[in-house]
C-alpha positions in Angstrom: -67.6 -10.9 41.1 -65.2 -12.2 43.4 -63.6 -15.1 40.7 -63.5 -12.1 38.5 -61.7 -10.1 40.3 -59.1 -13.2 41.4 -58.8 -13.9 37.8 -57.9 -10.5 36.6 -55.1 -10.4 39.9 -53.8 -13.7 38.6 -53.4 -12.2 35.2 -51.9 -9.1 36.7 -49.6 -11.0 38.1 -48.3 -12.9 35.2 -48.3 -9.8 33.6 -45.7 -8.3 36.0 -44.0 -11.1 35.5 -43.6 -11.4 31.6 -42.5 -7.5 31.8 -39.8 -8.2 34.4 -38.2 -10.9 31.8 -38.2 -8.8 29.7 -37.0 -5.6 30.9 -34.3 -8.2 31.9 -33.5 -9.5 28.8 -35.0 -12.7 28.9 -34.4 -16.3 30.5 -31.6 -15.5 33.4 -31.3 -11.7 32.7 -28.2 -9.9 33.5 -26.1 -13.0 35.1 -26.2 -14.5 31.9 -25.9 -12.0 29.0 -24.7 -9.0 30.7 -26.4 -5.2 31.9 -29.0 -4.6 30.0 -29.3 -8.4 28.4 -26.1 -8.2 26.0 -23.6 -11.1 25.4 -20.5 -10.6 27.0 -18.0 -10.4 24.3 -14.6 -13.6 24.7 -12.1 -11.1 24.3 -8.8 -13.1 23.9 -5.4 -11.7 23.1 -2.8 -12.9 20.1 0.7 -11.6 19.6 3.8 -11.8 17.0 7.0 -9.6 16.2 6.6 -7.9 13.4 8.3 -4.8 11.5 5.7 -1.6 11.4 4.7 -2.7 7.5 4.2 -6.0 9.1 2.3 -5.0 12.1 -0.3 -2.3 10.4 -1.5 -5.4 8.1 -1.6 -7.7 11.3 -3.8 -4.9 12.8 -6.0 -4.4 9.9 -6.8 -8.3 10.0 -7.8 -8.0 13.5 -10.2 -5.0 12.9 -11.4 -7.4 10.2 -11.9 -10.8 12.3 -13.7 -8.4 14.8 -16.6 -7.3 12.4 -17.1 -11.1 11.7 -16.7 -11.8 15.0 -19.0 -9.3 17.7 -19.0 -12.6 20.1 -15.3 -12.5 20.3 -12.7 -9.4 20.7 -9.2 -9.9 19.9 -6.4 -7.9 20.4 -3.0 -8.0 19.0 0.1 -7.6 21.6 3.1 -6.6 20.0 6.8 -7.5 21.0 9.0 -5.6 19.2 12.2 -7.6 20.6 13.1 -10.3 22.4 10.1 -11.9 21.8 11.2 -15.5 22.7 12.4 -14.6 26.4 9.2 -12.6 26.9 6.4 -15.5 25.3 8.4 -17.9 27.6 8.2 -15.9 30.8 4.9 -14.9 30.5 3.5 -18.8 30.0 5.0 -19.4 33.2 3.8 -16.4 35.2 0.5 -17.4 33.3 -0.3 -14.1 31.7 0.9 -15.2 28.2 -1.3 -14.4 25.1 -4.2 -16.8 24.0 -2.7 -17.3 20.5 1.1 -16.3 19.3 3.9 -16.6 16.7 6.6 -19.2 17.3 10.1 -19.6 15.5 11.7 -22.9 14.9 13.2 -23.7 18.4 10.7 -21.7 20.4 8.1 -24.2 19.6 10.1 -26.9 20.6 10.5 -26.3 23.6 6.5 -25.6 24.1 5.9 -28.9 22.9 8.8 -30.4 25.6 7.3 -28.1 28.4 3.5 -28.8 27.2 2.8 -25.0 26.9 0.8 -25.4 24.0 -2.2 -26.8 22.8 -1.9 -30.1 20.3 -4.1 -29.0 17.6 -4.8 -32.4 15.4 -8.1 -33.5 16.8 -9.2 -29.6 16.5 -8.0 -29.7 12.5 -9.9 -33.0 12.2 -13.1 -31.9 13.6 -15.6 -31.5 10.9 -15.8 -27.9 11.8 -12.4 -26.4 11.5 -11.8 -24.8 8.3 -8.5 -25.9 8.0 -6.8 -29.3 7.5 -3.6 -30.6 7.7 -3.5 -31.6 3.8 -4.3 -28.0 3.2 -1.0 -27.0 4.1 2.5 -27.9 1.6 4.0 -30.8 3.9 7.7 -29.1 3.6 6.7 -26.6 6.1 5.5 -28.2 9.6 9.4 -29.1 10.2 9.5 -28.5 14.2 5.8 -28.2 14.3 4.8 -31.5 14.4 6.2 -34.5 16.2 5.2 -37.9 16.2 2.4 -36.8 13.6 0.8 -34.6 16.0 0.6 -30.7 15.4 1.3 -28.2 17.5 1.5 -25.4 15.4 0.8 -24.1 12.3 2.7 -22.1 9.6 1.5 -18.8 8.9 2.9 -18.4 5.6 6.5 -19.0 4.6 9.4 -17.5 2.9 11.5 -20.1 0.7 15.2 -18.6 0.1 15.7 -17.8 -3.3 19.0 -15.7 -4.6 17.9 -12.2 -5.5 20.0 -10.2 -8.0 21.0 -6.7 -9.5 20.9 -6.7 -13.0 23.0 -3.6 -13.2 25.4 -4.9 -11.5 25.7 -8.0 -13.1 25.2 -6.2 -16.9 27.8 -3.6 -16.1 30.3 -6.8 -14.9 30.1 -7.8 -18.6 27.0 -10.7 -17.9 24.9 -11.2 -20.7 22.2 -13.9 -19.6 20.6 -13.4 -16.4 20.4 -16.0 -14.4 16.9 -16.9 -14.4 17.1 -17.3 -17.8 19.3 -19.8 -17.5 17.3 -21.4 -14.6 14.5 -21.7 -17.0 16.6 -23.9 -19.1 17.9 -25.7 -16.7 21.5 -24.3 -16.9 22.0 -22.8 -13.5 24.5 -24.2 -12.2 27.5 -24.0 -9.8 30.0 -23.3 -12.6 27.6 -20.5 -14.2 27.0 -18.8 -10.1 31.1 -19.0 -10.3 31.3 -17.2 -13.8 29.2 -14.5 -12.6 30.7 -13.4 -9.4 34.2 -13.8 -11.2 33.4 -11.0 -13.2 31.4 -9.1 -10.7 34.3 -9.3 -8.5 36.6 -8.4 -11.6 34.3 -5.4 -11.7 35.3 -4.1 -8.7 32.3 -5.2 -6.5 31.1 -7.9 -4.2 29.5 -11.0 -5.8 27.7 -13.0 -3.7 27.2 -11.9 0.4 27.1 -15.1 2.5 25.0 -15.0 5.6 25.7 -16.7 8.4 22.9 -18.7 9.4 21.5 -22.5 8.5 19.4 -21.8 4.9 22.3 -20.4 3.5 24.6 -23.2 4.4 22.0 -26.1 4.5 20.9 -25.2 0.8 24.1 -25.1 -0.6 24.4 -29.0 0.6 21.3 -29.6 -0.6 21.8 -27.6 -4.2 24.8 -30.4 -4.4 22.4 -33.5 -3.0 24.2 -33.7 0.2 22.9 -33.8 4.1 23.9 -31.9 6.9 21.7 -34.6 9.2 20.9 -37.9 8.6 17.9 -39.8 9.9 18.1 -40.8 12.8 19.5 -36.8 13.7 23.3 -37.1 13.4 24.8 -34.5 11.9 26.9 -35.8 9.1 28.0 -33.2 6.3 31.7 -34.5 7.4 31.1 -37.7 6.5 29.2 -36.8 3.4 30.9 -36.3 0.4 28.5 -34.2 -1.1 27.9 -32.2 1.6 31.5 -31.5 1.8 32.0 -31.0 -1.4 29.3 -27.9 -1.1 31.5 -26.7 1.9 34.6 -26.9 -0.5 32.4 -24.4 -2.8 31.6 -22.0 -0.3 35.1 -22.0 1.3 37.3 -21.8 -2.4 35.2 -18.8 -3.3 35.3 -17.2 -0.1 39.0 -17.2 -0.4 38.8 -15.9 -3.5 36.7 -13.1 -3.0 34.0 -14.4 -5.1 31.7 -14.9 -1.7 32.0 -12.1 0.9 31.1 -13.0 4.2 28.1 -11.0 5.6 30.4 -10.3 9.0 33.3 -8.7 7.0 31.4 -6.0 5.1 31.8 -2.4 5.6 30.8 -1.3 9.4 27.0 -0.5 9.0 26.5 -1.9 5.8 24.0 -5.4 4.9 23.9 -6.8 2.3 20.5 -5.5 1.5 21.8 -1.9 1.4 24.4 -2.4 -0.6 22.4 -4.7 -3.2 20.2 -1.1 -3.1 23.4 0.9 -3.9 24.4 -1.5 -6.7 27.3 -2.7 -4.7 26.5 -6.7 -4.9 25.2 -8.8 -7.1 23.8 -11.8 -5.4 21.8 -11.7 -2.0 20.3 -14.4 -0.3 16.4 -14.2 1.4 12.7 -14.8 0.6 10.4 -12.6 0.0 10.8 -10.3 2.5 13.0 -8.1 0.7 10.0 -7.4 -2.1 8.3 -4.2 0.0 12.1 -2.4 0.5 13.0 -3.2 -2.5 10.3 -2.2 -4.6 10.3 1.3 -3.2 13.7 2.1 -5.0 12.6 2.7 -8.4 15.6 2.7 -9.8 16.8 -0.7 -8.7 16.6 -3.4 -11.5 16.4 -6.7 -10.4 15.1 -10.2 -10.2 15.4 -13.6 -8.2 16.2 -17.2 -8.8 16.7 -20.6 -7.4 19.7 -22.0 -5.8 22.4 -23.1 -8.2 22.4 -26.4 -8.5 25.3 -29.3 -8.9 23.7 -32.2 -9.6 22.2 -31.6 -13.3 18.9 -31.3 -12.3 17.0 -27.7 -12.7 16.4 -27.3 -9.2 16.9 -28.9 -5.9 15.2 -28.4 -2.5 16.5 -25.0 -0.3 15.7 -24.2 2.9 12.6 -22.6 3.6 12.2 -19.6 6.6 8.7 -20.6 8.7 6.7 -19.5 11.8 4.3 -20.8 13.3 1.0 -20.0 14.9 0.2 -21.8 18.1 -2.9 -21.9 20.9 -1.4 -21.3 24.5 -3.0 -24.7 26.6 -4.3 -22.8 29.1 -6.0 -20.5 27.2 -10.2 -19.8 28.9 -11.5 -19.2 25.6 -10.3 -22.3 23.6 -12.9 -22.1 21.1 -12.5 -18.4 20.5 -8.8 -18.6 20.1 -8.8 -21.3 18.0 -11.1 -20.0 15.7 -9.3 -16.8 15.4 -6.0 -19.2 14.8 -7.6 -21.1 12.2 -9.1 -17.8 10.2 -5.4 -16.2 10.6 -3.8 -18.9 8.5 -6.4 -20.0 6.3 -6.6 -19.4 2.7 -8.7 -16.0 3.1 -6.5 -15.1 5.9 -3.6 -15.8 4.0 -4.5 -13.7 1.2 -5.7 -10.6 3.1 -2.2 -10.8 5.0 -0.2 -11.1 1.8 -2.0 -9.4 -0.9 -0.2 -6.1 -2.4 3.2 -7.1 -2.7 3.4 -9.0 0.7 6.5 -10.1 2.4 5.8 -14.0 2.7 4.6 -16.3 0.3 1.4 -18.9 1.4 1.9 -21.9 3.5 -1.6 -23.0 2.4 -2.8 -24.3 -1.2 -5.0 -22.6 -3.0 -3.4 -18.8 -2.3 -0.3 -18.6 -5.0 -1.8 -15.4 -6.5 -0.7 -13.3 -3.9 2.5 -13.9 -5.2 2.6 -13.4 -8.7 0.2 -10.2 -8.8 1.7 -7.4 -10.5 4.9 -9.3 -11.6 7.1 -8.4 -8.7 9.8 -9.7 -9.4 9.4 -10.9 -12.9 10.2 -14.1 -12.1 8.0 -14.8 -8.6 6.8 -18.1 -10.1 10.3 -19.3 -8.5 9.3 -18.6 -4.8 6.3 -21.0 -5.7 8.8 -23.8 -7.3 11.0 -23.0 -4.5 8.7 -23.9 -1.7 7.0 -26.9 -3.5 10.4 -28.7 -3.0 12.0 -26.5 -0.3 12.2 -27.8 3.4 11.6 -26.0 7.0 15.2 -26.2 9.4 14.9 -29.8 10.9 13.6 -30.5 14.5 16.9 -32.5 14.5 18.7 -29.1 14.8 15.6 -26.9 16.0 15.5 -28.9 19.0 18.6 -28.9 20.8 18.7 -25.2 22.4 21.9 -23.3 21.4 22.9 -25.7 18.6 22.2 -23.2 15.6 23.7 -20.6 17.3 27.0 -23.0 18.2 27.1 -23.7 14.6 27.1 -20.5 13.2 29.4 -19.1 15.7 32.0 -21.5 14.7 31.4 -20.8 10.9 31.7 -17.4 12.0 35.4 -18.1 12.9 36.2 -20.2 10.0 35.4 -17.4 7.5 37.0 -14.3 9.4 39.9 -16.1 10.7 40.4 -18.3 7.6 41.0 -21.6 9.3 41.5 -25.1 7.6 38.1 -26.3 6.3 38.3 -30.0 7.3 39.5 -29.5 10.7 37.0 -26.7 11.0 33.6 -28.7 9.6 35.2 -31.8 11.8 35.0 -29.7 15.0 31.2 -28.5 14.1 30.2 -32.4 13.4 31.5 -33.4 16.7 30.4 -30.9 18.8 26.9 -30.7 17.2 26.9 -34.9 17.6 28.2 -34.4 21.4 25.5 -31.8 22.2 22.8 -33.7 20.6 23.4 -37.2 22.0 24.0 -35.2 25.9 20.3 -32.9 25.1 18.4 -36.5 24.3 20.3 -38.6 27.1 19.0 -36.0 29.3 15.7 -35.9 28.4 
């Protein structure tokens, strides 16, 4: 009776035992997988800028990854403006985001200051469901140094000319450029006919912006460099490139080419392309969601005029990138919320629906040419097979851009002498480059 009654206390008390684990939620109970035996969720944050089109898309994709993801919570952390000054003070108060946007020269300087995570042994992991031959090779530009990757680009947006066909049919035009692309007669001398007559018309031809894709694929639309190499700028020296210069500069003077900084006090060059007021405007496809509002606007895009008898030549190509803050605590997390924002899927959901971008990845080009907006979208797909992200040879020097275009700036309102102007640029870009490396 007595080995009985031990027996059925022994079994008792494995009994209480086996209950207790389990009202505990197993093997280590609440210290491991939260109250009431639940995985804590890896919440990590991500951030970008973004217009309000742009940022409702970005937040639906989060919702999205979320679903797929109840292990891992991501929120999106919007900044609206001055986004590089706040990413770079908040990775060195430590409180920056876990995964974020970076422009061009942003994310050289996070490589410099090794803010941010190198990213090729994660791509190459058998895991990762992206890979570096995924992506169009044009586009890592400031990204990836010494054939290491440090970010990736979310999608692009290659810089095509857009046009008003109204404008250009009232001004007397009778082929539209892109069918003159198509047969590979768009040309210098046929951009110049145009805006002769537009400006004949009584309106502005072509609206020059003042910033490096506008002027860098004007020298490459002639087969000239603005850098060479080894990272000298050279469009002084280079015939070709000053020859493009010459271009820009004759048909500025000659009202051809307005400069963006000498139209009508609160007016872009996007508005008044909307008001049939210019003919030629130069962007990617970010213009597609404002411009396909106005139904009455009539218009289409094509490449960059070329000058060297071939159909196209390469144009410069606007990029982000998406990078993995270093000391991120949920590596793993973040990069697989990283790799699913810029993957073909990722890609698509982000772009689909008359999107403002155009895929950085292969596999995705049908985001582009649904519904036929513009008619001739198959050119942003040319345009960024051949087109080329601004060079880490000017990304990299902090202020150079800016120096550049400020003394551009001058040269077309104050109407200075071309080779003493493009003279000064070359040796003060030269001079800041050579004191930024010696430095280093």
């Amino acid at each position: 009776m007595k080995k009985v009654k031990g027996t059925l206390a022994a079994l008792a008390l494995v009994l209480a035992v086996l209950l207790q684990a389990c009202a505990s939620g197993g093997s280590g109970g609440a210290a491991e997988g939260g109250e009431g035996g639940k995985q804590e969720k890896v919440k990590i944050k991500w951030a970008t800028w973004g217009n309000p089109g742009e940022l409702t898309r970005f937040q639906d994709f989060t919702k999205e990854f979320n679903k797929k993801h109840p292990d891992i919570e991501a929120e999106l952390i919007p900044i609206p403006g001055e986004y590089e000054q706040k990413i770079l003070t908040q990775l060195s108060g430590g409180t920056a985001p876990d995964v974020f946007y970076a422009g061009d020269g942003t994310i050289v300087k996070l490589i410099e200051n090794k803010s941010i995570e190198e990213l090729t042994p994660l791509m190459q992991a058998e895991s990762s469901i992206i890979k570096e031959d995924d992506f169009f090779e044009g586009l890592w530009g400031a990204a990836k140094r010494d054939g290491k990757i440090y970010g990736v680009a979310v999608d692009n947006n290659p810089l095509i000319l857009w046009y008003n066909k109204k404008v250009l049919k009232e001004a007397g035009v009778t082929e539209m450029p892109a069918d003159l692309q198509e047969r590979g007669e768009w040309t210098w001398d046929a951009f110049k006919a145009m805006t002769d007559k537009i400006r004949e018309a009584g309106k502005y031809g072509y609206v020059l912006d003042n910033g490096w894709g506008s002027y860098h694929s004007w020298v490459t639309s002639n087969g000239g460099k603005v850098y060479n190499d080894e990272g000298k700028f050279v469009a002084y020296d280079d015939p070709k490139a000053m020859e493009a210069f010459k271009f820009l500069y004759d048909n500025v003077q000659s009202k051809n080419i307005t400069f963006s900084g000498t139209l009508p006090k609160g007016q872009g060059g996007d508005a008044m392309f909307m008001s049939n007021q210019v003919g030629f405007v130069a962007a990617g496809r970010w213009y597609l969601p404002l411009f396909k509002q106005n139904t009455g606007l009539e218009y289409d895009i094509v490449t960059w005029p070329t000058n060297t008898g071939n159909r196209i030549e390469p144009a410069g190509i606007a990029t982000a990138y998406m990078v993995m803050n270093k000391a991120t605590k949920h590596k793993e997390a973040a990069y697989t919320f990283l790799s699913e924002f810029v993957s073909r899927e990722g890609q698509i959901f982000r772009l689909q629906g008359g999107g403002n971008a155009v895929p950085s990845i292969k596999g995705a080009d049908e985001v582009v040419l649904e519904g036929n907006l513009p008619e001739h979208a198959q050119f942003f797909l040319d345009a960024r097979e051949i087109g080329y992200a601004l060079t880490p040879f000017e990304a990299g020097i902090p202020g150079l851009s800016s120096e550049i275009t400020s003394k551009f700036e001058a040269l077309w309102l104050k109407g200075g002498e071309l080779d003493a102007a493009l003279k000064e640029i070359q040796d003060m870009a030269n001079r800041m480059i050579e004191e930024y490396n010696s430095g280093k």
